[in-house]
N, CA, C and O of each residue as an XYZ file, in Angstrom:
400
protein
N      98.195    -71.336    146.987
C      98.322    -71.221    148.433
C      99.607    -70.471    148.763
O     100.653    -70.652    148.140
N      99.466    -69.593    149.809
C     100.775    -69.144    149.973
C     101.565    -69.503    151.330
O     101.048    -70.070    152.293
N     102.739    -69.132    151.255
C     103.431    -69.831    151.802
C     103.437    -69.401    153.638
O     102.807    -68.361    153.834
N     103.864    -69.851    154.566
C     103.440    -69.612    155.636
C     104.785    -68.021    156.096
O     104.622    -67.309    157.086
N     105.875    -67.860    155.166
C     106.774    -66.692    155.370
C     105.977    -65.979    153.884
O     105.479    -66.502    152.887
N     106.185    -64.290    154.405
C     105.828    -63.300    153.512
C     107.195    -63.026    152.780
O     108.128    -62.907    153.574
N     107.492    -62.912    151.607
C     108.638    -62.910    151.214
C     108.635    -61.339    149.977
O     107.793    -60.816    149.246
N     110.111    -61.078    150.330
C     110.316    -59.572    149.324
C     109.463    -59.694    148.381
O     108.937    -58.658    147.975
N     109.130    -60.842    147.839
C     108.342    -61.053    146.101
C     106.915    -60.453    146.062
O     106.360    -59.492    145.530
N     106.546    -61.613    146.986
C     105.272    -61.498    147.409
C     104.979    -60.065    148.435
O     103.762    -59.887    148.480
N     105.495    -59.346    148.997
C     105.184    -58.103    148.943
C     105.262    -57.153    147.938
O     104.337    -56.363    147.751
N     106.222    -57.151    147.306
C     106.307    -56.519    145.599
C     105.486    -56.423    145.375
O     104.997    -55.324    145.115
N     104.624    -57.916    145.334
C     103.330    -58.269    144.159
C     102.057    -57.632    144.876
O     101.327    -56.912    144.195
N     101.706    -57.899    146.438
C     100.726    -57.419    147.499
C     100.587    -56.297    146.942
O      99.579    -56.093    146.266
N     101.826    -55.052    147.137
C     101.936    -53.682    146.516
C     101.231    -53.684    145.185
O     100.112    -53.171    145.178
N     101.705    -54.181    144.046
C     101.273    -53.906    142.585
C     100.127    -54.363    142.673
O      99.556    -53.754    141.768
N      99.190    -55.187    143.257
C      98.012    -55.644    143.225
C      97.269    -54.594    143.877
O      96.077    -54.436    143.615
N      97.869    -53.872    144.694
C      96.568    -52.883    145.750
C      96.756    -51.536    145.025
O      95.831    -50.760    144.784
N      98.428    -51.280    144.607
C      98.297    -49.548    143.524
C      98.216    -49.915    142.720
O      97.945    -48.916    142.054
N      98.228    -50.964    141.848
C      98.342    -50.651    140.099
C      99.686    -50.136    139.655
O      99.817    -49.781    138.484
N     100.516    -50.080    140.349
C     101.385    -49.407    139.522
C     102.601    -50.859    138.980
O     102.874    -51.931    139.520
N     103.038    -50.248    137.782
C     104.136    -51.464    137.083
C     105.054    -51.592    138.352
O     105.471    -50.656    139.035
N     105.356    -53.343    138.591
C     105.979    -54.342    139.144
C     107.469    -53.622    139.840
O     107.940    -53.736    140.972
N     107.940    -52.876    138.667
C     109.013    -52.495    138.875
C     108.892    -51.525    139.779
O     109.454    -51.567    140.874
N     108.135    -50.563    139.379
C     108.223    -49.298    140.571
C     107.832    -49.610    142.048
O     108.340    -48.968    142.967
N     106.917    -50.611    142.269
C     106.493    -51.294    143.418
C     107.923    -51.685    143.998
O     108.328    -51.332    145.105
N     108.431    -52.250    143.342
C     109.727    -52.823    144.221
C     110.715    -52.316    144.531
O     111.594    -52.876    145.186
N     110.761    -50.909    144.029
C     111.815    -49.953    144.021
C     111.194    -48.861    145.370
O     111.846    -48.152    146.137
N     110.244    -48.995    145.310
C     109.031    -48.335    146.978
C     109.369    -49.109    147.980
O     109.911    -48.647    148.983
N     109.104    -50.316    147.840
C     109.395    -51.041    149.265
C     110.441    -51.179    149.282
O     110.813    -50.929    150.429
N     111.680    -51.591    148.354
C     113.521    -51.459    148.797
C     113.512    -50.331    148.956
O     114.231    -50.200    149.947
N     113.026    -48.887    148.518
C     113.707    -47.452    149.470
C     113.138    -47.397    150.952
O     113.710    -46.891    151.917
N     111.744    -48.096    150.937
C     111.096    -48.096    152.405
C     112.391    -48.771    153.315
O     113.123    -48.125    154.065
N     112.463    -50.098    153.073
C     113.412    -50.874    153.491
C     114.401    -50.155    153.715
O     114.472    -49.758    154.878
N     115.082    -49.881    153.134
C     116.572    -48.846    152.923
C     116.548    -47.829    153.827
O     117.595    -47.474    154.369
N     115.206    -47.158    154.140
C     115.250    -45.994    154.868
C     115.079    -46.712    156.003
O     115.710    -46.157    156.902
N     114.406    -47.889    156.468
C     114.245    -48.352    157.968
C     115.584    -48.424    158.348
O     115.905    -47.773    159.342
N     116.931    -49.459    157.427
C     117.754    -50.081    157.599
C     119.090    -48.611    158.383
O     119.662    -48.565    159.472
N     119.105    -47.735    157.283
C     119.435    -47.101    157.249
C     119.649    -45.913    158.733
O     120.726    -45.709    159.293
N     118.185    -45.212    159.143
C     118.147    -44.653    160.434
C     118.240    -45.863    161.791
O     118.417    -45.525    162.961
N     118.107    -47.044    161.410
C     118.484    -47.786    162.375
C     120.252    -47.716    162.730
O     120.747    -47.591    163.850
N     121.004    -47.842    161.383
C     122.227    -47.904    161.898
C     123.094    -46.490    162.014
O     124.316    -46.343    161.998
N     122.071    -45.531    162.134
C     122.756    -44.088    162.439
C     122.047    -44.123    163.943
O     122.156    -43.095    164.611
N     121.420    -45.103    164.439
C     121.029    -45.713    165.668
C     120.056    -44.339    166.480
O     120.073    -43.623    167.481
N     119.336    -44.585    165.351
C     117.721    -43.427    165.325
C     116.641    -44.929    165.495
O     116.766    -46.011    164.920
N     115.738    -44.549    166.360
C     114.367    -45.179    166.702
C     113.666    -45.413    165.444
O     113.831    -44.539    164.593
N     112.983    -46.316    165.168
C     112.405    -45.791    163.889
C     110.662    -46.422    164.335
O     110.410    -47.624    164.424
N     109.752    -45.441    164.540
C     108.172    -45.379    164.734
C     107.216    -45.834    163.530
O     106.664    -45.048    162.760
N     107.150    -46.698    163.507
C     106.048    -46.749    162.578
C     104.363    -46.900    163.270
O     103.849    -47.804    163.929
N     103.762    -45.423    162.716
C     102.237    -45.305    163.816
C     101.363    -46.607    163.638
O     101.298    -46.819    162.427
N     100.777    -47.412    164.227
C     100.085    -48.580    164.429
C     100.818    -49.712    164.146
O     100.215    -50.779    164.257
N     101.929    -49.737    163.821
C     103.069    -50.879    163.452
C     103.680    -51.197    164.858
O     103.347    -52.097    165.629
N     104.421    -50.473    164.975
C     105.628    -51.015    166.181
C     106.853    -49.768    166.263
O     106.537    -48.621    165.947
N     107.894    -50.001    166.593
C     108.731    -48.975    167.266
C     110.073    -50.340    166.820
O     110.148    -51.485    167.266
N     110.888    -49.709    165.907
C     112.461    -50.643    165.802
C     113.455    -49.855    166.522
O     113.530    -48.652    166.274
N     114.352    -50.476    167.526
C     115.590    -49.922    168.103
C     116.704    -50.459    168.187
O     116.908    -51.673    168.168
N     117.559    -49.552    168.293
C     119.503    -50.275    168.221
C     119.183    -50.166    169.838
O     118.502    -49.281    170.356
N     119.861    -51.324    170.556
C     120.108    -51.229    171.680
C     121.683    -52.178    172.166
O     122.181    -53.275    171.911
N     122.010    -50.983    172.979
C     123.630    -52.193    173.508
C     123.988    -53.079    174.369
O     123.618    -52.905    175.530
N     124.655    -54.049    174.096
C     124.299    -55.369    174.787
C     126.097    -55.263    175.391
O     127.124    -55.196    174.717
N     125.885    -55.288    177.175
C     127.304    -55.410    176.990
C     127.705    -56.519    177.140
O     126.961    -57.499    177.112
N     129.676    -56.598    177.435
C     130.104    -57.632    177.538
C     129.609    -58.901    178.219
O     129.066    -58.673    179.300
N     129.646    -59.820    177.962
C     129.051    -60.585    179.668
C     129.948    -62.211    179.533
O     130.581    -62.516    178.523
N     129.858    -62.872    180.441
C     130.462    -64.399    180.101
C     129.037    -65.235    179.919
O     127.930    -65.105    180.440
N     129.532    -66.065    179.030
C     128.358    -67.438    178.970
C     128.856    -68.380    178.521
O     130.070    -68.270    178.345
N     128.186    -69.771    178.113
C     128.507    -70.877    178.308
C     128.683    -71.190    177.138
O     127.898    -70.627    176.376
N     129.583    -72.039    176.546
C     129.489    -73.137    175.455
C     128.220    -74.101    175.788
O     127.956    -74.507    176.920
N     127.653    -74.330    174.885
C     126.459    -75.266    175.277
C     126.754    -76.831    174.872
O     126.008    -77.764    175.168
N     128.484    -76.987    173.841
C     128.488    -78.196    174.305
C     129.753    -78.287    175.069
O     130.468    -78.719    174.165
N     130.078    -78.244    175.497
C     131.025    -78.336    176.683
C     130.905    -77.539    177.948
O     131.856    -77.702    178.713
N     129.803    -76.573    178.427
C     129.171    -76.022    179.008
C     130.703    -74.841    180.087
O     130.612    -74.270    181.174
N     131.614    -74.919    179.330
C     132.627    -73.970    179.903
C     132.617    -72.915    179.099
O     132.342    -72.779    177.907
N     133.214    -71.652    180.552
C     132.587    -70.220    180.294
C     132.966    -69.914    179.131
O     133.826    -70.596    178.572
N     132.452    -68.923    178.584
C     133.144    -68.383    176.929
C     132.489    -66.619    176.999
O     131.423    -66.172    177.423
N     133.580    -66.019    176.430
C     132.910    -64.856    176.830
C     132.346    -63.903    175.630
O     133.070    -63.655    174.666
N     131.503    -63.569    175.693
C     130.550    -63.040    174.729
C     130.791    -61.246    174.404
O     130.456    -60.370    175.202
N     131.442    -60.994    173.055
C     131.720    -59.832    173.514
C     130.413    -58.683    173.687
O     129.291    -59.022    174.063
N     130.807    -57.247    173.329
C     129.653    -56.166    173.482
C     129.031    -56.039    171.945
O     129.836    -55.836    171.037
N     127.712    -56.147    171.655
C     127.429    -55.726    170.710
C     125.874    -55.012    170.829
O     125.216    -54.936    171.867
N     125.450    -54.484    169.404
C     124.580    -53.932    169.280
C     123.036    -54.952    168.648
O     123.045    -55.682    167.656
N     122.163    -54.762    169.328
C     121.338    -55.912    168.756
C     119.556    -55.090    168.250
O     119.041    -54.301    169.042
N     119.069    -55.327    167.324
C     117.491    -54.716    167.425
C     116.794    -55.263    167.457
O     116.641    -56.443    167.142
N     115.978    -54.296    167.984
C     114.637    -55.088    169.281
C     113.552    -54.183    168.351
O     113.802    -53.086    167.853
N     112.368    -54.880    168.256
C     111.288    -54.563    167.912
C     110.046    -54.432    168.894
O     109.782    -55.428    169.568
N     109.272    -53.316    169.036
C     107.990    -53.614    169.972
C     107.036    -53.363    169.197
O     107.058    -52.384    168.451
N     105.876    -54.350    169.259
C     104.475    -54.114    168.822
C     103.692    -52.949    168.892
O     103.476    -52.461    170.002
N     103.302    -52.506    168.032
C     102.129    -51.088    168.345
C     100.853    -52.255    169.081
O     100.838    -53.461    168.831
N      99.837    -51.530    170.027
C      98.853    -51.940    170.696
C      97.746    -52.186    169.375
O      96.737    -52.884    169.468
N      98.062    -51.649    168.471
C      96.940    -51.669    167.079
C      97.466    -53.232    166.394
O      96.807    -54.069    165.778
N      98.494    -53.223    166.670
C      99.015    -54.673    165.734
C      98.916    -55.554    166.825
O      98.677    -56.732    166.560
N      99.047    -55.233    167.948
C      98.896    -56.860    169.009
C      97.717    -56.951    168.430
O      97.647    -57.678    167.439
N      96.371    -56.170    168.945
C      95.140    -56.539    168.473
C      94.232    -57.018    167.286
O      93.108    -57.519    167.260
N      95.097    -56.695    166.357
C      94.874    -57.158    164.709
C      95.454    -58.929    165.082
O      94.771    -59.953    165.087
N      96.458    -58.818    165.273
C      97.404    -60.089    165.157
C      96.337    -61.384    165.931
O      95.855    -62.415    165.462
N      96.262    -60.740    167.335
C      95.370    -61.470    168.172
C      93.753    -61.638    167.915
O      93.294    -62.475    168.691
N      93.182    -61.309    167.407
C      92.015    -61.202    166.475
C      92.206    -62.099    165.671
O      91.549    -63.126    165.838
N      92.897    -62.050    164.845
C      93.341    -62.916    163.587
C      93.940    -64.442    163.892
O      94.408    -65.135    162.989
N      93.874    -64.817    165.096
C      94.782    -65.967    165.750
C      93.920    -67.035    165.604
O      94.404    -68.111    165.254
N      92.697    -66.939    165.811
C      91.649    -67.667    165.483
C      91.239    -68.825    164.181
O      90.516    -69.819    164.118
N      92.416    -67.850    162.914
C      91.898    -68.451    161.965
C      92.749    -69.173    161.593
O      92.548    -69.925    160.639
């Protein structure tokens, strides 16, 4: 049974099971895939993947907010955060699949 998170391994293995190719080279495909997402993200390039989704750097500015246990202001500085959006092909796969 597998586990309810998809994990680096188990994609490795997904890969070597669907090309055939030795374990090793599979995992060296998906860490450069990886590497290249990671990568044009923090030269803060869009990165499209067609029927996947769309990854972006976006900037968050300064703002004040709360301690949540002492509920006094605290101020939050500016940073950069990524946001992911669904391709309309993957809502519909996903939502299809909700069923089971």
């Amino acid at each position: 049974m597998k586990s309810q998170t998809l994990t680096r391994a188990e994609l490795f293995e997904d890969v070597h099971n669907e090309l055939g190719l030795p374990r090793q080279e599979c995992a060296a495909i998906v860490e450069r895939t990886l590497d290249l997402v990671v990568d044009a993200l923090e030269r803060g390039e869009m990165v499209k993947l067609s029927g996947f989704g769309v990854f972006q750097v976006r900037e968050k500015n300064a703002r004040v907010g709360r301690n949540p246990k002492t509920g006094k202001p605290a101020a939050i500085d500016p940073r950069k955060v990524i946001s992911f959006r669904a391709s309309q092909i993957m809502k519909a796969r996903v939502d299809a699949g909700a069923g089971e």
